[in-house]
N, C-alpha and C positions, 0 to 999 in steps of 0.2 A: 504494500500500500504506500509507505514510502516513498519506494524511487519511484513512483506514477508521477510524486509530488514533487519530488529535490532533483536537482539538474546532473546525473550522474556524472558528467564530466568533470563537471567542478568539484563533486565531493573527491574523485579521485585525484585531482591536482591540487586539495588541500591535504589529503591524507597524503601525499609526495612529499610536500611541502613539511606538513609537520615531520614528517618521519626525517626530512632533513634536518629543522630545528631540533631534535631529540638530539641527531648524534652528533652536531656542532654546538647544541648549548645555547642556542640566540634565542634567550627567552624573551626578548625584545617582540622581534619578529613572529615568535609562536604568538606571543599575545595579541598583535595586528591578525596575525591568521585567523584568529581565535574570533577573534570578531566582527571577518568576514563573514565567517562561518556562522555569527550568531543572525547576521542582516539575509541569509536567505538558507536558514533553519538548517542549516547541514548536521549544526551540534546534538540531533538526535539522533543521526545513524550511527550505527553500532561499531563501523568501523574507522568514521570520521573521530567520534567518544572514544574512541581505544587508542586514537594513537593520541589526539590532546591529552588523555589519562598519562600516555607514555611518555610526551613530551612535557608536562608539567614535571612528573615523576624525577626524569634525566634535571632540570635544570632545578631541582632541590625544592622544588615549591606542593609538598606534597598535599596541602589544605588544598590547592588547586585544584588537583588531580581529581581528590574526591570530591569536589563541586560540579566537575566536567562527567563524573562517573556516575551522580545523584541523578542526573538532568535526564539519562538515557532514558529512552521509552521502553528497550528490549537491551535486557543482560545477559549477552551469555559469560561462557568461559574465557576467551580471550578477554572481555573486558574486567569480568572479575577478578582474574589471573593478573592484566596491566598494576589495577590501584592497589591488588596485593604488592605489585614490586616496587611501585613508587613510594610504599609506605617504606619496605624495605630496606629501599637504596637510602633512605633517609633516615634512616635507623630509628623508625617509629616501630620496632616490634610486634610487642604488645597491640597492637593496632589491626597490623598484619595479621594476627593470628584469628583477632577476634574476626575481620572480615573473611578467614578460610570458614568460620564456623558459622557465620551468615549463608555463605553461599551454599553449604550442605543444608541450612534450613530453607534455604530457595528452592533444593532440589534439583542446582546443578549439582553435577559431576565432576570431580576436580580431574585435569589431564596432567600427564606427566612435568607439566610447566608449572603446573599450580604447584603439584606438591613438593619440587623444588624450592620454591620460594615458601613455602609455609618452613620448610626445613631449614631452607638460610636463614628463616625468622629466627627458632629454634637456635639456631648455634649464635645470635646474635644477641638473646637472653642466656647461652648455658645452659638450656632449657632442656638435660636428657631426660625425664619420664615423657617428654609432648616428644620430644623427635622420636621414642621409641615407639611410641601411640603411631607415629607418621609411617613409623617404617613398619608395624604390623601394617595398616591399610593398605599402605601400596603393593604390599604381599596379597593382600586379599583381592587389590583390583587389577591384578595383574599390571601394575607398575613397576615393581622392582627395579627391571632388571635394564630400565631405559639407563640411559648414560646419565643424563641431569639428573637423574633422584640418586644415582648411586655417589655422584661428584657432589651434592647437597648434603648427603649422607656421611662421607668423610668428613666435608668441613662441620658436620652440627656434632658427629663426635670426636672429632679435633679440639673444636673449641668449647666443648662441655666436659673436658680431660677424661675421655674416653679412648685415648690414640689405637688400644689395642681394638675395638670395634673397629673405628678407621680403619686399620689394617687390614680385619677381617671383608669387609666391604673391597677394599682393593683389590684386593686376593682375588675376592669372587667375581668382578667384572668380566662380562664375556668380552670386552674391548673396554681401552684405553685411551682418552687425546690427553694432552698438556694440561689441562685442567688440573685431570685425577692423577697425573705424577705431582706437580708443585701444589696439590692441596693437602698429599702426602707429607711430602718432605717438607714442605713449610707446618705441616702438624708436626711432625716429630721435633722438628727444629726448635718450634716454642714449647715443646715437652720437655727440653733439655735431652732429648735422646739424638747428641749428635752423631752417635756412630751408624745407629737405623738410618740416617737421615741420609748420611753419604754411600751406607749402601746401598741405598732404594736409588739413588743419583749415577751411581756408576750402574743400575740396574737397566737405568733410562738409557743410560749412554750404549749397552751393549742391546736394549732393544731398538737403538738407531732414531731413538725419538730425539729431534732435537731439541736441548734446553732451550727458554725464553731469557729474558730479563728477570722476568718472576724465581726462577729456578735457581737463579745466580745468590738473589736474596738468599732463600734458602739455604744454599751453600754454603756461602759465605758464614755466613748468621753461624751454622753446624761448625765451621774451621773454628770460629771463634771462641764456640765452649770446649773445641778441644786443646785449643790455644798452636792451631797449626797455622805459625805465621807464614811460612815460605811455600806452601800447598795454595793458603790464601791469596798471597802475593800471583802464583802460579793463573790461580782462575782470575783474578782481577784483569792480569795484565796481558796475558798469554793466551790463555782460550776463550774468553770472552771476545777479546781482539779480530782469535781468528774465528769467530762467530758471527762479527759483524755489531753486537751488542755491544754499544756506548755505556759506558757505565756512569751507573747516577748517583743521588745522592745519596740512597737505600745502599748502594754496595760501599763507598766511602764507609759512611756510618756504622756499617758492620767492620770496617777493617780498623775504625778507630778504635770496634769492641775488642777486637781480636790481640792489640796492639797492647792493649788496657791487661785482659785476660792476663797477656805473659807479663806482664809490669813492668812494662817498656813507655811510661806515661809522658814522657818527655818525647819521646818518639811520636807519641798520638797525638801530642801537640803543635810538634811540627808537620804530621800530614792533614790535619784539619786544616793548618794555615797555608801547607803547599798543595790542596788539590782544591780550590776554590770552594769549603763548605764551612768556611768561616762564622757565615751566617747562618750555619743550621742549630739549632736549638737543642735537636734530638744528639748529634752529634759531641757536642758541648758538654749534655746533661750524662751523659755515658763514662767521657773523661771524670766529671765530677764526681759520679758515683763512684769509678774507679780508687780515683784519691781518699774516699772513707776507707775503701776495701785497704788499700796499700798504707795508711793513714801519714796520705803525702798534704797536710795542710797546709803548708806551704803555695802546694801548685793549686790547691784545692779552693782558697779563698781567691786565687787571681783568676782562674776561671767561672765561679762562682761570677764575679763581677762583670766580665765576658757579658757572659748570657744575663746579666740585668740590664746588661747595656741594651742588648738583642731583647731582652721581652721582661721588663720590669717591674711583670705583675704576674710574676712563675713564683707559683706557691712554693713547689717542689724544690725549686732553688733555697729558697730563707730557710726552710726546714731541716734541707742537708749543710747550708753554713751553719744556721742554731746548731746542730748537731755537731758537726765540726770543733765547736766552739765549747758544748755541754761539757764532748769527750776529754778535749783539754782543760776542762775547769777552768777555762775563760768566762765566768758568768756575765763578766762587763762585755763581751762581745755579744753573749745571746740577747743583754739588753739591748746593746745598739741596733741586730738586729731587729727585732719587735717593734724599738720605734721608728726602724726604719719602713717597714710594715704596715705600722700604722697611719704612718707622712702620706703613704703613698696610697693608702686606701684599700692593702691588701690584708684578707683574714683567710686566715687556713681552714682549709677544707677538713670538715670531720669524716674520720673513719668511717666508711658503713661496710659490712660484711653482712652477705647474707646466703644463705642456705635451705633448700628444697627437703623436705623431709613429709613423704607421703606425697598429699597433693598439693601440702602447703607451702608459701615460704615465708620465710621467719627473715627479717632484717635487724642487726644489730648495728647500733652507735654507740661510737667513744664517749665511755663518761655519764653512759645513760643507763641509771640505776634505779629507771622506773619499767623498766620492761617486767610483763605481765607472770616470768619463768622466771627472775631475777633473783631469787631468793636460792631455788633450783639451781641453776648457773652456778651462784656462786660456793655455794656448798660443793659440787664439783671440782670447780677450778681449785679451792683450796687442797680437797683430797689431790690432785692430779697435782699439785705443786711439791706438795709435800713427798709425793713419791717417787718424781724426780728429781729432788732435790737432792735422795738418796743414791742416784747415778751421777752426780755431777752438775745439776742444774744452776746457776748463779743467777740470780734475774741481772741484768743487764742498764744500770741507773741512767748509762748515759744515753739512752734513747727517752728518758723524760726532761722534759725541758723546761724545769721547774729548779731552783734552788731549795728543795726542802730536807727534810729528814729523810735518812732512808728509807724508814716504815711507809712514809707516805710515797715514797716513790714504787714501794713494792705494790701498796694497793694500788696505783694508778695506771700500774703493769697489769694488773688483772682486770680493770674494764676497757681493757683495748677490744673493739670489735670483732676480729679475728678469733680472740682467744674463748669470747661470750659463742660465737658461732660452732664453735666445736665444741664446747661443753654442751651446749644443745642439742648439737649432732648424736654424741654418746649418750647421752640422755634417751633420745628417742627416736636412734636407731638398731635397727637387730643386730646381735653380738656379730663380731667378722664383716659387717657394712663398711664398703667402703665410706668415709664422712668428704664429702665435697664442696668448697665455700667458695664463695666468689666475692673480691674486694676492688672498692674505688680508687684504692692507693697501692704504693707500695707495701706488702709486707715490710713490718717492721724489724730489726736485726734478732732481738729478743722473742717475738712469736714465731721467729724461724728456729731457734734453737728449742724453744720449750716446744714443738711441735714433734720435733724431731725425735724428743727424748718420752714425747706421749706415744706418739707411734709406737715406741717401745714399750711400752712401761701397758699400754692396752691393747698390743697384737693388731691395733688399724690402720690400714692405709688412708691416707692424708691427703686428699688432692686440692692445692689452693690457688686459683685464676686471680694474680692480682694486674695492675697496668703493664708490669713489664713484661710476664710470663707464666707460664704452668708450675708450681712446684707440686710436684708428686714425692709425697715424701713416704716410705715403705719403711720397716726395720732399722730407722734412726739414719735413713740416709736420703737425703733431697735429690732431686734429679738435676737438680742445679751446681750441684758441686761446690753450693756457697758461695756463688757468686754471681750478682744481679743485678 
């Protein structure tokens, strides 16, 4: 009934049109489109609506999308499939998910694109009980075993520290592109499992797949928790080169890790300033970290000031100088710090750790001694301290950035949110459960050791997603090798 009405030529030289603004990004231009499109009614056909859905999606405007997606007179799959991605690409999740479970209440059918994208949702929350739900259905609808569900499948249990599913997933693909190798080896790689990572790479290599750019990441990333500098050096300069692959700022930045790793930090300072990524932040913040690791304060506060030059309201920066400063019982420096902090208008982000236990999730904050389990909690934490205090455990003062007594530094150790989320976890999960918590910071140096030494002391594996990485921690040993 439609095209009786709408001028089919035009609908298809806007749907050109837009599908060009999606993959250039002129969201300028899509918005002129857009309202071509609205002056002789095109914005109701289904495939004119899918691709503005797409094209809002690409150029980050995802409230758009779903305005363009509302208006349709006829939804199918393709277009419910679009606003799931734009929510997506925009890492509105939560949002995502809830619209897969709209369109099963519509009575569509999800196609193997859909449940791709409910699955990137999935790994974009950590969300393994929903991605496991995702992956019985596509069993049931005979979706498996498309290539998108099973490359969505890797990455949701990559990044929900499930790598050995990944694995299992890879295995089983009846074929392979560049996707399902670097979504591999870029899982293992943020597992800390860099030996998996370069063998699944030279795995690539003798099945003649060629690496990307992406792949290199990986690589690299893997050299640097093994601390092989001249391997590193090798694919930066050497194979890459004869690859054709320009190296970016991603492979730099790993080489600055790699440089750091062996504690060669003078060195990482001179190739940050001799390969042109001076100005990189992430780059910078890696040296710095390193300088805690190596406890080079020294190089530590002059870089440190570096990157406030570059971005002067990184929280993360003040926090690792405070610290710098706590450790040397400089307290006159943690003050400067703080008002430095305050001049400038910056306050530090609170801790929040949170963890899935059943259907629920439980979020924990620093310092928040009104949670509903709180009493529960902390009856735990003190049993679990006290009992590895009997293998070695020291709480660790200089990550509280406070001048007080010790006693108060020790409780103020115990409402760190990491620590609240795994007392929860053992709490009210079955004996031998793995406990898995996902946090908005850095683990702290102190919740990486007591965790280590809980692992032990309770027989559990420990899997914790913080900004920088996966720590899997098993039998009192991190996948990280201690250093992050």
């Amino acid at each position: 009934m439609y095209c009786q009405c709408a001028h089919v030529e035009d609908a298809v030289k806007v749907f050109e049109i837009l599908g060009h603004c999606a993959s250039t990004k002129e969201l300028l231009l899509g918005r002129q489109v857009h309202a071509q499109a609205l002056k002789r009614r095109l914005e109701l056909s289904v495939y004119v609506g899918s691709a503005l859905v797409d094209m809002y999606g690409k150029c980050e405007c995802a409230y758009d999308a779903s305005s363009a997606f509302e208006v349709l007179l006829e939804k199918n799959v393709v277009s419910w499939t679009a606003v799931m991605t734009a929510y997506t690409q925009n890492e509105l999740f939560e949002e995502a998910l809830q619209l897969f479970l709209d369109l099963k209440m519509e009575g569509v059918q999800p196609n193997e694109f859909t449940y791709a994208v409910a699955l990137n949702s999935c790994a974009g929350l950590a969300a393994l009980k929903n991605g496991n739900a995702l992956s019985a259905s596509t069993m049931k609808t005979g979706h498996w075993g498309a290539l998108s569900v099973c490359n969505a499948l890797i990455n949701m249990y990559a990044k929900s520290g499930s790598i050995n599913d990944a694995w299992r997933v890879f295995l089983s693909m009846p074929w392979r592109d560049m996707v399902s190798w670097n979504s591999i080896i870029i899982g293992y790689a943020h597992h800390g499992l860099a030996r998996e990572a370069m063998s699944v790479f030279h795995d690539m290599l003798f099945a003649e797949e060629t690496p990307s750019y992406v792949t290199f990441v990986g690589v690299l990333s893997a050299c640097a928790q093994l601390g092989l500098v001249d391997e590193g050096l090798y694919y930066l300069n050497t194979m890459m080169k004869e690859m054709g692959i320009k190296p970016g700022r991603e492979h730099y930045t790993c080489m600055v890790g790699l440089l750091c790793r062996d504690g060669r930090l003078d060195e990482a300072e001179h190739f940050i300033l001799g390969n042109y990524i001076g100005t990189d932040v992430v780059a910078w913040k890696s040296l710095l970290g390193s300088c805690q690791v190596y406890k080079n304060y020294g190089l530590g506060h002059r870089v440190a000031e570096q990157i406030l030059q570059l971005k002067p309201n990184d929280v993360g920066t003040y926090v690792m100088l405070s610290n710098m400063y706590a450790r040397a019982n400089r307290w006159d420096g943690v003050v400067k710090v703080r008002k430095l902090m305050k001049e400038r208008g910056v306050r530090k982000e609170s801790g929040v750790s949170w963890i899935q236990v059943g259907s629920e999730v439980q979020v924990f904050t620093s310092d928040d001694k009104n949670h509903q389990w709180i009493n529960q909690i902390m009856r735990k934490l003190r049993e679990l301290i006290d009992q590895i205090k009997g293998i070695g455990y020291v709480p660790n003062f200089a990550v509280v950035l406070h001048d007080v007594e010790d006693e108060q530094k020790a409780e103020h150790l115990m409402y760190h949110s990491e620590k609240m989320a795994l007392a929860f976890g053992l709490i009210h999960s079955p004996e031998g459960a793995t406990i898995r918590i996902m946090k908005n910071l850095r683990i702290c140096d102190d919740c990486h050791v007591a965790m280590k030494l809980i692992s032990l002391v309770t027989r559990r594996r420990i899997v914790v997603r913080d900004t920088v990485r996966f720590h899997c921690i098993e039998d009192g040993v991190c996948s990280c090798d201690d250093h992050w």
